[in-house]
C-alpha positions as CSV (number, residue, x, y, z in Angstrom):
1,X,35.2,9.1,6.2
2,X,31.9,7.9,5.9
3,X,29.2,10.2,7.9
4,X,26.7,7.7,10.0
5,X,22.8,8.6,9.2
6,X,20.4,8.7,11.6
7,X,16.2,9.2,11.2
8,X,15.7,11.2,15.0
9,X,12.9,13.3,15.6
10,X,11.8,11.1,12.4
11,X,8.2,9.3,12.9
12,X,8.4,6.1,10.3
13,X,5.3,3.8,9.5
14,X,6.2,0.2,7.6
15,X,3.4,-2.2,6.8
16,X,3.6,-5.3,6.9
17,X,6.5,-5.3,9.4
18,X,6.3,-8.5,11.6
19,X,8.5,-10.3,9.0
20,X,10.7,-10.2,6.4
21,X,11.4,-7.4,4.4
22,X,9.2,-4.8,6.8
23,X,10.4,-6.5,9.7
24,X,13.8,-5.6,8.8
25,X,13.3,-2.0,7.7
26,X,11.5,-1.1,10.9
27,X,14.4,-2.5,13.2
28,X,16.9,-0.4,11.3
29,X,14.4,3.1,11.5
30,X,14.1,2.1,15.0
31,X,18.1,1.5,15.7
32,X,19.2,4.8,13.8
33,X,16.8,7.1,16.2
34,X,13.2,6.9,14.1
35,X,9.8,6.4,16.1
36,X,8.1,3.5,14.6
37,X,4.7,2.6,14.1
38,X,4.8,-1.3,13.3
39,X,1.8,-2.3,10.9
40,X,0.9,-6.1,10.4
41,X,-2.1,-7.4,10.2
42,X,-0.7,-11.3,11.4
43,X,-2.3,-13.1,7.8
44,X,-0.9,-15.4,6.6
45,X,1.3,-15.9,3.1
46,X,-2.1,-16.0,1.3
47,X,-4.0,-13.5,3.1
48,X,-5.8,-15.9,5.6
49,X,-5.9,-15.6,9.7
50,X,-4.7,-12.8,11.5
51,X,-2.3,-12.3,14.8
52,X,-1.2,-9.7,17.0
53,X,1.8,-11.4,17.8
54,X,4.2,-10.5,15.1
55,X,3.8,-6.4,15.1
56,X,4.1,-7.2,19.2
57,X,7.7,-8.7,19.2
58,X,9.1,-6.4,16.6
59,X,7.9,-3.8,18.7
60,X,9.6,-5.7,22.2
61,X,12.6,-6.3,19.9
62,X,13.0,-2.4,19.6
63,X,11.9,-1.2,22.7
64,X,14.5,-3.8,24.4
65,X,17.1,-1.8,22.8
66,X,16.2,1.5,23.6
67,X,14.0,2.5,20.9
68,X,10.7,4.2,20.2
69,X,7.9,1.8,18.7
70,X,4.5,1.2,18.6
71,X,2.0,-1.7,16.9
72,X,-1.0,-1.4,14.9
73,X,-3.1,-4.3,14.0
74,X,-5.3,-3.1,11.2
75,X,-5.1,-4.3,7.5
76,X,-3.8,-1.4,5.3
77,X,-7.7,-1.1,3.6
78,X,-7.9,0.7,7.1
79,X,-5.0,3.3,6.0
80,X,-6.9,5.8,8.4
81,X,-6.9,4.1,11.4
82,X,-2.8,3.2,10.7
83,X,-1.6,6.8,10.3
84,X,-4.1,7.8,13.3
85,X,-2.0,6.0,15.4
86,X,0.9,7.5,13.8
87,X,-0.6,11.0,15.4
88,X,-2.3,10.0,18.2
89,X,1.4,8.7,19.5
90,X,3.7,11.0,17.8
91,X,1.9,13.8,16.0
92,X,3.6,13.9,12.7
93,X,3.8,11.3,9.9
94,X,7.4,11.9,8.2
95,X,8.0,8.5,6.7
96,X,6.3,5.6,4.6
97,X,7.0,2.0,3.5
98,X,4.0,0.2,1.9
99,X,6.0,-3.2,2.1
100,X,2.6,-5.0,3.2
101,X,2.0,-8.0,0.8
102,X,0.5,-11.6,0.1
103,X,0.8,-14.3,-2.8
104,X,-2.1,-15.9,-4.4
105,X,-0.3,-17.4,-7.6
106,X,-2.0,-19.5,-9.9
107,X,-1.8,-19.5,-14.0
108,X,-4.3,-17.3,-15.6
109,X,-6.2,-20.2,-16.4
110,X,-7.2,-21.3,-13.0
111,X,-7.1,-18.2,-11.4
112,X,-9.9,-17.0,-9.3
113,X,-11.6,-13.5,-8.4
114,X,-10.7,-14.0,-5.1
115,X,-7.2,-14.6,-5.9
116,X,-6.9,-11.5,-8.2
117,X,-9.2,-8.9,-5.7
118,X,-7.7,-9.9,-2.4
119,X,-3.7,-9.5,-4.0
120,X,-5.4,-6.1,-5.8
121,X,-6.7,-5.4,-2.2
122,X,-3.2,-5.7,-0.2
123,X,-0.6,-4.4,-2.5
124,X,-2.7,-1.2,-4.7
125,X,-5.8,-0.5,-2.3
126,X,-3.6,-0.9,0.6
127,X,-1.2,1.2,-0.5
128,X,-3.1,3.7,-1.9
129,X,-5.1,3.6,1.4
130,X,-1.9,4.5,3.7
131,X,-0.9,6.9,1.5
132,X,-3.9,9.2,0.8
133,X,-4.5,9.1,5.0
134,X,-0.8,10.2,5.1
135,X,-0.5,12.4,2.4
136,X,-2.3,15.4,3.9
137,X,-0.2,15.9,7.1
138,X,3.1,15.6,4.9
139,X,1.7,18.3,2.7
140,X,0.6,20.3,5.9
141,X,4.4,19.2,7.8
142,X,6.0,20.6,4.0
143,X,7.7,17.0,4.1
144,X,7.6,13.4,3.4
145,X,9.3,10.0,2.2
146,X,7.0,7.3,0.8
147,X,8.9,4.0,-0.5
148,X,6.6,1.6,-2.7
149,X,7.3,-2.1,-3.0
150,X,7.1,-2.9,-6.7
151,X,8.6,-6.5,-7.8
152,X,10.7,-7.7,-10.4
153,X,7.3,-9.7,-11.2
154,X,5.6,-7.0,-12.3
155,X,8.6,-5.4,-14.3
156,X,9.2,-8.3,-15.8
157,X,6.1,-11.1,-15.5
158,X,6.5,-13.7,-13.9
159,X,4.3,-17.5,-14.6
160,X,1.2,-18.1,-12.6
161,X,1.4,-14.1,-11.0
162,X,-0.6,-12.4,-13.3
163,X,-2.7,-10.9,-10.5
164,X,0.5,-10.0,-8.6
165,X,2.4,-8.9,-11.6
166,X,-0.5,-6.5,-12.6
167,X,-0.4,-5.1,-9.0
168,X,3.2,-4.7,-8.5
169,X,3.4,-2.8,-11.6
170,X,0.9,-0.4,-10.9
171,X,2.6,0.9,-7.7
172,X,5.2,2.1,-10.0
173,X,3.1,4.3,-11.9
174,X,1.3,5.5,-8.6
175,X,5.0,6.2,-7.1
176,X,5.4,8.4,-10.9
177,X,2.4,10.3,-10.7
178,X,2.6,10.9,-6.8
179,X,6.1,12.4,-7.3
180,X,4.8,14.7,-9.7
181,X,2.3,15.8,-7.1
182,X,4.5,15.8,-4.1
183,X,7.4,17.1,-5.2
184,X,6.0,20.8,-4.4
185,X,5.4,19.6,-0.9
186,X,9.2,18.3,-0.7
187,X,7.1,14.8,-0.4
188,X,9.3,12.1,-2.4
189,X,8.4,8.9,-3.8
190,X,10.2,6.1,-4.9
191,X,9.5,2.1,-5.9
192,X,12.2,-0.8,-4.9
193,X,11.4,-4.5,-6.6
194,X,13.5,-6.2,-3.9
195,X,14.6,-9.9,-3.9
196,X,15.0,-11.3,-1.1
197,X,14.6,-14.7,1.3
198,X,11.5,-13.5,2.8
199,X,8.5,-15.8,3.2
200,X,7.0,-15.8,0.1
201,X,10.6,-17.2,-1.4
202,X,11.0,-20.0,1.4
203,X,8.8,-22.5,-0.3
204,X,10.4,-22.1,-3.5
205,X,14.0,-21.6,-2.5
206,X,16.7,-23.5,-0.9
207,X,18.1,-22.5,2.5
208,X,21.2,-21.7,1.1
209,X,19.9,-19.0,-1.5
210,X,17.7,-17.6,1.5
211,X,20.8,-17.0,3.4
212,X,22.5,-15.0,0.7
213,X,19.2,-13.4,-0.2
214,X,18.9,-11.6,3.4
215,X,16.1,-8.9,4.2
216,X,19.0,-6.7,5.7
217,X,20.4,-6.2,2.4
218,X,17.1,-4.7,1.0
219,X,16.9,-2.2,3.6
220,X,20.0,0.0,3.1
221,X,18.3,1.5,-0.1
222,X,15.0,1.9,1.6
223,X,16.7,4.4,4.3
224,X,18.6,6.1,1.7
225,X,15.7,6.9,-0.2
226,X,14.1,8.4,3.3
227,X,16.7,10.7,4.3
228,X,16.0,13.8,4.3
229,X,19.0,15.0,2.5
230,X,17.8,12.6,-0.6
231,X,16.3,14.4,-3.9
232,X,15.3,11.4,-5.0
233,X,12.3,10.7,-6.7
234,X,9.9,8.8,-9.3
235,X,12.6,6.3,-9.5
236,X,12.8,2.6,-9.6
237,X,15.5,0.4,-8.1
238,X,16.3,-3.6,-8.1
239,X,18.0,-4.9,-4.9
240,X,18.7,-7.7,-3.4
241,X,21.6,-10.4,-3.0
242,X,23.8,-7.1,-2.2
243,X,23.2,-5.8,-5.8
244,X,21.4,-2.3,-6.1
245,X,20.4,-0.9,-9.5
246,X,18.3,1.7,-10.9
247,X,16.1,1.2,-13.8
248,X,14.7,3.2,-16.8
249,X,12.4,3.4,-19.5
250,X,13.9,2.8,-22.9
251,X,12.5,3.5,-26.5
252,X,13.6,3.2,-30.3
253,X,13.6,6.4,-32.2
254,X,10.3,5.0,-34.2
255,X,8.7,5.3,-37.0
256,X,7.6,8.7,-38.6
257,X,4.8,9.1,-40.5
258,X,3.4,11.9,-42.2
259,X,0.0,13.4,-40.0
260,X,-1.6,14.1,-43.1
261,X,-1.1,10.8,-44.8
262,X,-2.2,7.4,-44.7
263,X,-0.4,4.6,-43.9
264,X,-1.2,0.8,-43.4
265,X,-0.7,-2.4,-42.2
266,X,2.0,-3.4,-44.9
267,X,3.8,0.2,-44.4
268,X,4.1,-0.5,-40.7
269,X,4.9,-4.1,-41.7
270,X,8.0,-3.2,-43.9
271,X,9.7,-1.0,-41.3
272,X,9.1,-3.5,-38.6
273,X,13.0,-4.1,-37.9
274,X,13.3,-0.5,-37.2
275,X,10.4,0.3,-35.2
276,X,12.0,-2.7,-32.8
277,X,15.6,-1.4,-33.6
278,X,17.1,0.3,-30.0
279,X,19.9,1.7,-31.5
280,X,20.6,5.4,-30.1
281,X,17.4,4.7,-28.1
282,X,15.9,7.4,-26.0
283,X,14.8,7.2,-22.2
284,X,11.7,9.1,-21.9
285,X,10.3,10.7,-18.3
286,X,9.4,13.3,-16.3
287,X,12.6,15.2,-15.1
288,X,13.6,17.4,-18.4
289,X,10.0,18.6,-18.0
290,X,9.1,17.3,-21.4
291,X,5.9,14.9,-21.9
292,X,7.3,11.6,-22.6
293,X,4.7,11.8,-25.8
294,X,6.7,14.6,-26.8
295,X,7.5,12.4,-30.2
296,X,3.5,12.3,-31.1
297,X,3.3,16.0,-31.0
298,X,6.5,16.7,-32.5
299,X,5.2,14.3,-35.1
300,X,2.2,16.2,-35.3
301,X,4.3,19.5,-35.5
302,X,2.1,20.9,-32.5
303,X,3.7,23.1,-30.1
304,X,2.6,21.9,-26.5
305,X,4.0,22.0,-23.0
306,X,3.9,19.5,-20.1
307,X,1.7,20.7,-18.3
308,X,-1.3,21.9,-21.2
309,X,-1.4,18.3,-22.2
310,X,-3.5,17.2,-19.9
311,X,-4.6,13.5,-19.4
312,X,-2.0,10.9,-21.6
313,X,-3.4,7.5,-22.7
């Protein structure tokens, strides 16, 4: 028999919830017993205008049914103000969903500052923002869940996103490093690259691939990855469409050459087939406790441990 989850006593923030993807997510927090503070800031797709209306009818929506919610109307640069009125309502932060987002695509060519700083503004400042306001009272409170919103854009590329791609991306390294940090704290982090029919697919996508492509089969995964039975962390999943998968990193066994020898272009050049050759290929992170530039040392024939490494790259 499957055991029914619930989030009570559980105080849950989700950005960007007036539509889509974060409207979704907070409705379910909401219906399994969480408090929830509703961010949105009312832009528009590309980060223009701004409403209160949106975070005020999720907010009716769960209050009609019983629930506990509250809005907030500040952009996620303003991370401080949104977990204040996580505490001035509730007192406690447990749970975070950086799901906040906008589109400015254009090819590389004719993209514009403005359309890669205000996308680098929303998805990685914002983010980052929410999180380092939040971060402190889950250390303090010995307890947190924080669920980034990566893309398969930025696993993957994607034409004309090269501003969102970069972004996207670099949430997955913060959600690695910040599990590092937090795991101590019993504060996990985890990415999701979700597809789904929200309103940055509508204009590219026909009605019936929206219907199959629903919000509510995104947020399953992001409440699994916030219970607080989960040991979940550092990890990236795909979802969408009803399809959930986890991904890793993956690497060929390489090339070895000698430290104290020199080797060139044409030596690299005749073993290029098995530099690129993924046979018995190894998936390098963070959970055996080994670097995952263990191979350069062990090339080297240096003796180091995680942690004396320092700073990689």
């Amino acid at each position: 028999m499957i055991r029914e989850i619930n989030f009570e006593n559980r105080v849950v923030i989700v950005t960007g919830a007036g539509a889509g993807l974060g409207r979704c997510h907070a409705l379910e927090f909401a219906r399994r017993g969480a408090r929830v503070v509703v961010n949105d800031l009312g832009v528009g797709l590309h980060g223009d205008g701004n409403s209160s209306s949106a975070a005020d009818e999720v907010v009716a929506k769960i209050r009609a049914a019983g629930g506990e919610a509250v809005a907030n109307y500040d952009s996620v640069e303003s991370g401080d103000s949104i977990i204040q009125t996580a505490m001035d309502h509730y007192g406690r932060v447990d749970i975070v969903v950086n799901n906040a987002g906008i589109l400015r695509d254009s090819s590389f060519t004719n993209m514009t500052d403005d359309d890669w700083d205000l996308v680098y503004r929303v998805h990685v400042l914002g983010a980052y923002k929410v999180t380092h306001a939040a971060w402190p009272v889950m250390r303090k409170q010995g307890y947190g869940r924080i669920v980034n919103t990566c893309s398969a854009s930025g696993i993957y590329g994607n034409f004309g996103q090269a501003n969102y791609s970069t972004a996207k991306l670099g949430l997955y390294g913060f959600t690695q490093t910040l599990a590092q940090e937090g795991v101590k704290y019993n504060i996990l982090v985890n990415a999701i690259a979700p597809v789904a029919g929200s309103r940055m697919m509508a204009a590219i996508a026909p009605p019936k691939l929206l219907e199959a492509l629903r919000p509510e089969y995104v947020t399953p995964l992001v409440t699994r990855l916030c219970m607080a039975e989960s040991s979940e962390t550092g990890s990236l999943f795909e979802v969408g469409g009803g399809w959930l998968a986890k991904l890793r990193w993956e690497r060929t066994q390489g090339l070895r050459f000698g430290p104290d020898n020199q080797f060139s272009l044409e030596d690299v050049d005749a073993q290029w087939d098995k530099l690129c050759d993924f046979t018995d290929a190894e998936h390098p992170g963070s959970a055996s406790g080994e670097s995952p530039i263990k191979p350069v040392f062990d090339n080297l024939h240096l003796k180091f441990t995680a942690e004396s490494l320092g700073p990689q790259g």
